[in-house]
C-alpha positions in Angstrom: -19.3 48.1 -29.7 -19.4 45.3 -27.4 -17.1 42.2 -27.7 -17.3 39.2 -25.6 -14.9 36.5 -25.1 -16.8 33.0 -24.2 -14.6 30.7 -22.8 -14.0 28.8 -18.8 -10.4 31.0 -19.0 -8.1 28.1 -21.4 -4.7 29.2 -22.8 -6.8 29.4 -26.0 -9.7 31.8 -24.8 -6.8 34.3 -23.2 -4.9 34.1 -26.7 -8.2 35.1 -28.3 -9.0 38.0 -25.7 -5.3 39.1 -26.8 -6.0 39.1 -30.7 -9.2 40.4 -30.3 -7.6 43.9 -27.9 -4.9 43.8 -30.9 -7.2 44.1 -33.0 -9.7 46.8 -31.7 -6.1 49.0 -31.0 -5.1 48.6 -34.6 -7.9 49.5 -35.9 -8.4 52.0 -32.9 -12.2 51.5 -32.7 -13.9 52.1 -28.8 -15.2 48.9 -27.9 -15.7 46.6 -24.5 -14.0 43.4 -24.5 -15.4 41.1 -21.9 -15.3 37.6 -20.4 -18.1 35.4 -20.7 -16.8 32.4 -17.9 -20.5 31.0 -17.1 -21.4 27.8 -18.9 -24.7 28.1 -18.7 -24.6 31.9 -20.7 -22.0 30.4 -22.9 -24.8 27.6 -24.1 -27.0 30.5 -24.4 -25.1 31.3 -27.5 -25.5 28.2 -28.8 -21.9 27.7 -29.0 -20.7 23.8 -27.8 -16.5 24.6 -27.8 -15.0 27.4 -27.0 -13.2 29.7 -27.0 -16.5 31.6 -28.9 -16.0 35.4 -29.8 -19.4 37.6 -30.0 -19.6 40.6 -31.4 -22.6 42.9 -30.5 -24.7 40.1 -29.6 -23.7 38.1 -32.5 -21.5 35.0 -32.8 -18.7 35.4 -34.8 -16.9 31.9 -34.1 -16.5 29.4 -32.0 -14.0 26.3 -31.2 -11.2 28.2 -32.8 -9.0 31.4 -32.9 -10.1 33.2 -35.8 -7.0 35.3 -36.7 -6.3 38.8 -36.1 -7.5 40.1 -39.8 -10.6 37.9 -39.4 -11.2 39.8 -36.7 -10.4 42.9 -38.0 -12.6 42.4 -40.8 -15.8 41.5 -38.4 -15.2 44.6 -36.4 -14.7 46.5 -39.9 -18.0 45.4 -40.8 -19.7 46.2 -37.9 -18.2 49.9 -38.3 -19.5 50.1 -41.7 -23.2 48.6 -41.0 
């Protein structure tokens, strides 16, 4: 599983990084968390505000932090698709 954090490196895209490790530890699940810092890959998500959160290729959010059980739930789903 691959998780990527979209975001120019605000207090708000390091707090979602952090949720986002939380939750791959709690729910103990091997996945890659990396930063997306290039504007220019960031629009091509489509995504205008960040911080953005992408899971497997496929925007979860953007221009908030989803909480740790929203999260938890995406990465659930993924585990069960």
């Amino acid at each position: 599983m691959e998780i990527k954090i979209l975001g120019t490196g605000c207090a708000k895209c390091k707090k979602l990084e952090e949720a986002a490790r939380e939750a791959v530890a709690e729910l103990g699940i091997e996945a890659t968390i990396s930063k997306v810092q290039d504007l220019d890959k960031i629009l091509e998500y489509d995504v205008m505000m960040t911080p953005g959160l992408v899971i497997d290729e496929e925007v979860k959010c953007f221009g908030r932090i989803p909480t740790r059980d929203e999260i938890k739930g995406w990465l659930r789903g993924k585990n069960t698709a």
